[in-house]
C-alpha positions in Angstrom: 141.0 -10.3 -61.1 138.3 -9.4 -63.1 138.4 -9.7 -66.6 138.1 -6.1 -68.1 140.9 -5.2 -66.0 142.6 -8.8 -67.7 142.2 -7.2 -70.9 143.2 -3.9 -70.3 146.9 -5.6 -68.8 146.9 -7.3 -72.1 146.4 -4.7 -74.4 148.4 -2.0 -72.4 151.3 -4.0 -72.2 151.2 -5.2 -75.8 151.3 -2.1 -76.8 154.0 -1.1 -74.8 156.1 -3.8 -76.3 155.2 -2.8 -79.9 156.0 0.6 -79.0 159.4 0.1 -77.2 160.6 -2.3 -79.9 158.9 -1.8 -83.5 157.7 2.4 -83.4 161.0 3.3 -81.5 164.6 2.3 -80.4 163.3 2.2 -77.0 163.9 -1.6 -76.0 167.8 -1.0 -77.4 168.2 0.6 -73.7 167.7 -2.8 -71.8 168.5 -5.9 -74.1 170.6 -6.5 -77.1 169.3 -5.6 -80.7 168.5 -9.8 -81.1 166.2 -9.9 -79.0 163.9 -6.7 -80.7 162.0 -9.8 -83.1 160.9 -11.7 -80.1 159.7 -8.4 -78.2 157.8 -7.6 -81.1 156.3 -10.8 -81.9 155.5 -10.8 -78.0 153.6 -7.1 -78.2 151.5 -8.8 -80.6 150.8 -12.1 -79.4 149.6 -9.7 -76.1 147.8 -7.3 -78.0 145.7 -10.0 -80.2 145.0 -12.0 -77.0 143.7 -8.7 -74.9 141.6 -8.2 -78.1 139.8 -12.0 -78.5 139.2 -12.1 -74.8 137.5 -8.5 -75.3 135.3 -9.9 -77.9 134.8 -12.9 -76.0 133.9 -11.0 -72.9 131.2 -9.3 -74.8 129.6 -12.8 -76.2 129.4 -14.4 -73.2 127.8 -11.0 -71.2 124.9 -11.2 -74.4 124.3 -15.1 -73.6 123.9 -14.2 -69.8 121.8 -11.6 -70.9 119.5 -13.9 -73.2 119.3 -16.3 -70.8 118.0 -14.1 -67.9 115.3 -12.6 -69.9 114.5 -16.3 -71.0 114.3 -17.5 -67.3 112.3 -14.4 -66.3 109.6 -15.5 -68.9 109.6 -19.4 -67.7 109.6 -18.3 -64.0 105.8 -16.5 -64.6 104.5 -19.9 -65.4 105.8 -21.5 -62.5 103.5 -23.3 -60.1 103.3 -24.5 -56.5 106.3 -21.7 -55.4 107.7 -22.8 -52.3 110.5 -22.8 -50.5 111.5 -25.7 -52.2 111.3 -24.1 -55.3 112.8 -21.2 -54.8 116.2 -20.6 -56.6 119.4 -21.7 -55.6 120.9 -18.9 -53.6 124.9 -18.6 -53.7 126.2 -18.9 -50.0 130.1 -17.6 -49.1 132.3 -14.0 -49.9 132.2 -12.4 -53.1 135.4 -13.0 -55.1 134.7 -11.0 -57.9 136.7 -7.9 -56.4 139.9 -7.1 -57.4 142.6 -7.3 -54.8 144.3 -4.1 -55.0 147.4 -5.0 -55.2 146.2 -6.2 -59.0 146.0 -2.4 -60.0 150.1 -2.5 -59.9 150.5 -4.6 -62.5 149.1 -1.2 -64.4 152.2 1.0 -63.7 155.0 -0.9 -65.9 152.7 -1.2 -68.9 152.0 2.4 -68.4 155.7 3.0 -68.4 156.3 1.4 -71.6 154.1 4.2 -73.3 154.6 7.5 -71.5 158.0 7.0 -69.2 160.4 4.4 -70.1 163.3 4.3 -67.4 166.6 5.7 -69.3 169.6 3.6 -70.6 172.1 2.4 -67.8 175.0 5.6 -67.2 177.4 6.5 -65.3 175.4 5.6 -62.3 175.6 2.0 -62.8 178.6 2.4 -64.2 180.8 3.9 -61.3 179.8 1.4 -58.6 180.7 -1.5 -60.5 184.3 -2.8 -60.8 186.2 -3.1 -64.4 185.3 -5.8 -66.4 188.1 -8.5 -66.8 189.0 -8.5 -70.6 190.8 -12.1 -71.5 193.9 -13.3 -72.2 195.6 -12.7 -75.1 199.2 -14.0 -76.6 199.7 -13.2 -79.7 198.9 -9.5 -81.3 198.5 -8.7 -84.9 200.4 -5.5 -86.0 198.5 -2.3 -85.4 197.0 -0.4 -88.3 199.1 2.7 -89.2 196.2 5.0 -89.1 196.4 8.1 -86.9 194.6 8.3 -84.3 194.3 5.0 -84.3 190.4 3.7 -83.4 190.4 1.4 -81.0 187.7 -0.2 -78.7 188.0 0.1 -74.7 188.6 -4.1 -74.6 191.4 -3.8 -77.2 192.8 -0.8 -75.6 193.0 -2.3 -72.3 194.4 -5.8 -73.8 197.2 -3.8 -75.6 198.3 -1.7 -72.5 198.3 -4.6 -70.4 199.3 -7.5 -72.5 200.9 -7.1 -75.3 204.7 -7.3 -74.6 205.6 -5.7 -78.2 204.9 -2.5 -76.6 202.9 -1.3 -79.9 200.5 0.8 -78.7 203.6 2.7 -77.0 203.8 6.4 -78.1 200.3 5.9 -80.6 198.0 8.3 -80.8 194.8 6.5 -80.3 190.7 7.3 -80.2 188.1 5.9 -78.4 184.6 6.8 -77.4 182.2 6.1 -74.5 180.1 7.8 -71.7 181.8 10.0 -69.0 182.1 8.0 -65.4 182.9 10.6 -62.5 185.5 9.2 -60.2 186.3 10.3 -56.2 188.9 12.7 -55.9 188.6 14.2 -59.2 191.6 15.3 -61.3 190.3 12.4 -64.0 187.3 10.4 -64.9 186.6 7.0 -66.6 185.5 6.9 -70.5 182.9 3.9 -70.5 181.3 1.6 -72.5 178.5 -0.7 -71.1 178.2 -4.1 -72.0 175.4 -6.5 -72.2 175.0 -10.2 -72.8 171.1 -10.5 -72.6 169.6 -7.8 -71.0 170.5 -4.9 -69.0 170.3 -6.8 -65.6 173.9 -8.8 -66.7 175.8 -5.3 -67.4 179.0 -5.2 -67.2 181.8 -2.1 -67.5 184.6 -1.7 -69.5 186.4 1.7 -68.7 189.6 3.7 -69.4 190.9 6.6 -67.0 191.5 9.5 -68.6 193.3 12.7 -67.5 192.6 15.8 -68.9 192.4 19.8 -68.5 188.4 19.4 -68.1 185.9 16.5 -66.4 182.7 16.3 -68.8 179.4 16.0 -67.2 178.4 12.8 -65.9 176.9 10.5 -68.7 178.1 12.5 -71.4 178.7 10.3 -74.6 182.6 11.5 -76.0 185.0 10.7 -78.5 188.8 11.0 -77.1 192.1 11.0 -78.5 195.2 10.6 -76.6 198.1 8.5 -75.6 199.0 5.9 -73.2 199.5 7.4 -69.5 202.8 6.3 -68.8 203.3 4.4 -65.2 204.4 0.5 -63.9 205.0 -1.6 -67.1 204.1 -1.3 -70.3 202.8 -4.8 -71.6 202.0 -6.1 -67.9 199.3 -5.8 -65.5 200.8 -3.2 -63.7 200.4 -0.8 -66.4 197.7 1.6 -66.0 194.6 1.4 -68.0 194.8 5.4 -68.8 195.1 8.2 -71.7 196.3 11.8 -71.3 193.9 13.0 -73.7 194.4 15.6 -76.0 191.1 16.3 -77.4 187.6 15.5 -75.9 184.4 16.3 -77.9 181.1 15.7 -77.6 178.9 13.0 -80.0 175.6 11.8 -79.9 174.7 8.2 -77.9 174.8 5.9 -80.4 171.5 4.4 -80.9 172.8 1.0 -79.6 175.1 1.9 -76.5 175.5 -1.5 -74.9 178.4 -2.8 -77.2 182.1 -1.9 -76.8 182.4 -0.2 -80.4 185.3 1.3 -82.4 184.5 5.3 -82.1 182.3 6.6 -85.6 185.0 8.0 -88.1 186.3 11.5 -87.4 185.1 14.4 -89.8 
């Protein structure tokens, strides 16, 4: 690969990172918001090495050129030219081309600055299955509040483990992106979870029923109650709200956690 197309990769994709992580919220779509100091730190380390190798590139091209203009001047003195004395010639294939292949590694540093691929949605979300929340044995006494917010995980642990029965009859609220499901009729409120990075996603959802289906990807905050069916406090319980009211909010700016819905009002 030759070496101006070395620095452009450098500097391109340094300032992709710097531009994904420190000018926007961009990088908050594919990993967790720890890991936004090392993609930082990374755009510059790429940015400042793209820019000494440019400067180094241009020292060594003014030494070549010095030392050409010096050998022209030596070579008009020469004597007895012959073909012993005639300079080395270099003998095999050129390999100072650039496979083209190389020109590739252009498109996802170009991606970072003009098109950066969109968060993980519904997409991802409807052809994976649930995530398994853990067990639980002991339940602290719910809050009095109503609606009551509540994340998906705790939501799904209460409905299916918790043998009080408190969520019974609560009005509860939760919030998430809108997963289309075959069949109609309903569709899954879900929240997308991360570890690391978005290649370790995993779902959490919660079927709702309601007069309407929002559009696919839609971020909502629900209210409702439990959808009654097998037993409350077992796994046979369904993991479902009738929902009473479902309105529209923003994405939050970091989507990839299973959070308690922003207050109403």
């Amino acid at each position: 690969m030759r070496r101006p197309l070395q620095v452009t990769l450098l500097v391109l994709s340094g300032l992709g990172l710097l531009h994904a992580s420190l000018f926007t919220d961009l990088c908050l779509r594919y990993v967790k918001p720890g890991m936004r100091p090392l993609l930082i730190a990374s755009g510059f380390v790429l940015l400042v090495l793209g820019i000494v190798e440019a400067a180094a590139r241009e020292g060594r091209d003014g030494r070549k050129g010095h030392g050409r203009h010096e050998g022209h001047t030596h070579g008009a003195h020469a004597h007895g030219a012959g073909p012993h004395n005639e300079p080395e010639q270099h003998h095999g294939h050129d390999h100072s081309a650039v496979p083209r292949v190389a020109w590739l590694l252009l498109l996802p540093a170009l991606s970072l600055l003009f098109y950066a691929p969109p968060a993980l949605g519904a997409y991802t979300a409807a052809r994976q299955p649930a995530k398994v929340v853990a067990e639980q044995d002991d339940f602290d006494p719910l809050p009095k509040t109503s609606p009551l917010p509540i994340t998906l995980t705790d939501f799904t642990t209460r409905v299916q483990q918790d043998r009080s029965l408190a969520i019974k009859a609560r009005t509860v609220e939760m919030s998430g992106l809108v997963t289309p499901v075959p069949g109609g009729g309903s569709w899954d409120l879900t929240r997308i979870i991360i570890s690391c990075c978005a290649a370790d996603a995993q779902s959490v959802k919660v079927r709702i029923y309601s007069d309407s289906i929002p559009a696919a990807n839609t971020w909502v905050s629900v209210t409702g109650n439990w959808h009654p069916g097998g037993k409350l406090g077992t796994q046979s319980a369904p993991v479902a709200l009738d929902a009473q009211t479902v309105k529209k909010i923003q994405r939050p700016s970091n989507g990839y956690q299973d959070a308690l819905p922003f207050p109403s009002g």
